[in-house]
C-alpha positions as CSV (number, residue, x, y, z in Angstrom):
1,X,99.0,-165.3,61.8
2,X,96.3,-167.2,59.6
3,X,96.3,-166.7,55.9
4,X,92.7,-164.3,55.2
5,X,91.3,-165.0,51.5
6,X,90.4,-162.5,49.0
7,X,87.3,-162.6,48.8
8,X,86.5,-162.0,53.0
9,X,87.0,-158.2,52.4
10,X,88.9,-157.7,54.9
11,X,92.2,-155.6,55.8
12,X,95.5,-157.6,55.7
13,X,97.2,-157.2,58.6
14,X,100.0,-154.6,58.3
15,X,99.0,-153.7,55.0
16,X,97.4,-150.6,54.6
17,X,95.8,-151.8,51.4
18,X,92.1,-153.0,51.6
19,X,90.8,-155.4,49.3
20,X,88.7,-153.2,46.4
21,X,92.0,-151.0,46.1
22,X,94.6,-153.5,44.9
23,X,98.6,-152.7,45.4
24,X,100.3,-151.6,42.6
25,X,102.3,-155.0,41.9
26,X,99.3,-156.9,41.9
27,X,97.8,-155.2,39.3
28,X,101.3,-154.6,37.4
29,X,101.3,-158.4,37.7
30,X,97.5,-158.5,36.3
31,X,98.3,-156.3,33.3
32,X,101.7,-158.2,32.5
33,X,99.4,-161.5,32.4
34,X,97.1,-159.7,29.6
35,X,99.9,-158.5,27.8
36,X,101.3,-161.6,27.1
37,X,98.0,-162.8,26.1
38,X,97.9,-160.4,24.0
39,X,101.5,-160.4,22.6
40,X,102.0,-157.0,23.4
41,X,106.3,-157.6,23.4
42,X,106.7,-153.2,24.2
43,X,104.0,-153.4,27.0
44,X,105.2,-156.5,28.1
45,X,108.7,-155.0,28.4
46,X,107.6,-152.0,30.2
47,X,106.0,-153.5,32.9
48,X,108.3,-156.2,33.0
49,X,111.1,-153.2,33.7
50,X,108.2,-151.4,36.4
51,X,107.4,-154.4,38.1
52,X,111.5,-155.3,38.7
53,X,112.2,-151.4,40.1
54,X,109.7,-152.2,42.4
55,X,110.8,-155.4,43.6
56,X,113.8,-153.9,43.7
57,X,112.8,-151.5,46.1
58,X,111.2,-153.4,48.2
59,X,113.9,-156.3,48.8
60,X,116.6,-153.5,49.4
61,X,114.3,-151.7,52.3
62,X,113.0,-155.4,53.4
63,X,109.3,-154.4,54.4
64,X,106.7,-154.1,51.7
65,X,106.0,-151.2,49.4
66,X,103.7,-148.4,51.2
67,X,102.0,-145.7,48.7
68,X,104.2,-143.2,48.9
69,X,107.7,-145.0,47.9
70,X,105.8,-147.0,45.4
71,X,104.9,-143.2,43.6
72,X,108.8,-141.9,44.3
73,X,109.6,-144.8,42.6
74,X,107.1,-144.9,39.3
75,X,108.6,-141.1,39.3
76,X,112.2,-141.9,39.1
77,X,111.3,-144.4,36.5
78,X,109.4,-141.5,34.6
79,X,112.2,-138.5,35.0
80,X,114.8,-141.5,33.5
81,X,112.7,-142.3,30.4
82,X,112.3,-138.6,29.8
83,X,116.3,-138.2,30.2
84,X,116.6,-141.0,28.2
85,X,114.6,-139.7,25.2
86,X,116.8,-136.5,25.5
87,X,119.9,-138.5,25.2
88,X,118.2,-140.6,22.3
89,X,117.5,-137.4,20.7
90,X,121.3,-135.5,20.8
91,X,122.3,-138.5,19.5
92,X,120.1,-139.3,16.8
93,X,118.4,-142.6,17.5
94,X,114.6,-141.6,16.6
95,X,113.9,-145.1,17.0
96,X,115.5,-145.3,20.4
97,X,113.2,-142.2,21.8
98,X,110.0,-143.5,20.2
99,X,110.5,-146.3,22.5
100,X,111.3,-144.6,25.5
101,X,108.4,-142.3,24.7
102,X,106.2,-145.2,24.9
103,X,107.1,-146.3,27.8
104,X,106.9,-143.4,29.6
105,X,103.1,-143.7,28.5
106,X,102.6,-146.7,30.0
107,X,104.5,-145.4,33.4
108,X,102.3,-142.5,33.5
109,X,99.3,-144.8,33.2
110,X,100.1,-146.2,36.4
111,X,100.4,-142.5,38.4
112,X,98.0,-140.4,39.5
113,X,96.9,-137.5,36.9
114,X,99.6,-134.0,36.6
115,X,97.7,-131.0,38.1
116,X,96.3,-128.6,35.2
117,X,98.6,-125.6,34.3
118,X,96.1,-123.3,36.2
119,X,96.3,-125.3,39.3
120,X,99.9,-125.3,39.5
121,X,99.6,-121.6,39.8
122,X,96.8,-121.3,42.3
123,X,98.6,-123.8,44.2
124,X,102.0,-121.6,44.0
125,X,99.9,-118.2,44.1
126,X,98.7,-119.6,47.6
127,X,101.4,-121.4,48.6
128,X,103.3,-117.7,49.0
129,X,100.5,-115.5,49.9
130,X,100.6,-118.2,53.1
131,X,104.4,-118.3,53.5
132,X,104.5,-115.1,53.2
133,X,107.9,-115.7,51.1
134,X,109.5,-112.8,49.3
135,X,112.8,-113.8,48.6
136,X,114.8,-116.7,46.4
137,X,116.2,-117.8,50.4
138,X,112.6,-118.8,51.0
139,X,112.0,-121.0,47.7
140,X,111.9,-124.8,49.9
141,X,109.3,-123.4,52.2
142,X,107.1,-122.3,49.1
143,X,108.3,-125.8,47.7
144,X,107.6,-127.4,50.4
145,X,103.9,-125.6,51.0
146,X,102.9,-125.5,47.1
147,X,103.6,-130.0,47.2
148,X,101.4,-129.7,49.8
149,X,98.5,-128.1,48.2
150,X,98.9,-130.7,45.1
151,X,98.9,-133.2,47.4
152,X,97.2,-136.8,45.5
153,X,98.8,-135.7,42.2
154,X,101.5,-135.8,39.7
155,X,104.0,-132.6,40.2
156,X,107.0,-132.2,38.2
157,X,109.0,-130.6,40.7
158,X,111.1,-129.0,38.1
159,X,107.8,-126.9,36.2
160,X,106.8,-126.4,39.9
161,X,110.7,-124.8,41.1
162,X,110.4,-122.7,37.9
163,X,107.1,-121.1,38.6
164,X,108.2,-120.2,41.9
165,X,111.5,-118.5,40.9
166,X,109.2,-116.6,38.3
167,X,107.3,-115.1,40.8
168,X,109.6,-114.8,43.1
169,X,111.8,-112.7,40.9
């Protein structure tokens, strides 16, 4: 297999990444470079701690990072951090949560945007007139159908469990 440069703008072979979308570690690599150029130590540290979970990730499973697992992981980075600031808080460390808080910032910079409060319920509103669901037994179908709907953004499936018990109830 020959090596193809950058700048032929074409489509590596078995990556599903074209050249004017670049992967996520590439630019996590990009930003790392400016932020020790710019001596930012807590943005430094943050992507230094996203770029290793991803790495991670993709050593363990041995192929390279597709879309989807690099977004399941950004978001198990994100529900730790906001864990973490809960722990932080209980126990008093202020200063402990103020830096968790900030990196969650600078995880949630890298995902897509969270659907708006009102299209979390049109997407659940629709997601059971189509299912058809009426009872608690049914909630993974409207889950599963709602995720769906938001597909390309940001869902806390936790917000999006609760609406649905809501209006299931």
């Amino acid at each position: 297999m020959r090596e193809i440069n950058e700048d032929e703008g074409t489509t590596l072979p078995g990556n599903l990444y074209t050249m004017w979308s670049m992967p996520l570690l590439d630019k996590i690599q990009k930003d790392m470079v400016d932020a020790m150029k710019s001596k930012d130590e807590a943005r430094l540290g943050a992507l230094r701690m996203i770029k290793s979970a991803l790495k991670k990730h993709e050593i363990d499973s041995m192929k390279p990072l597709d879309e989807p697992a690099e977004m399941q992981i950004m978001n198990t980075l994100l529900k730790q951090r906001r864990e973490s600031v809960d722990m932080f808080r209980k126990g008093g460390r202020e200063e402990l949560a103020a830096k968790e808080e900030g990196e969650i910032k600078i995880v949630e910079s890298y995902l897509p945007s969270a659907p708006a409060p009102e299209e979390l319920e049109a997407a659940v509103t629709a997601a059971l007139a189509e299912t058809g669901a009426t009872s608690a037994k049914q909630m993974g179908l409207v889950m599963k159908t709602a995720q769906a709907k938001l597909a390309g953004k940001r869902v806390d499936g936790k917000a999006l469990s609760d609406l649905i018990k809501s209006k299931l109830a």
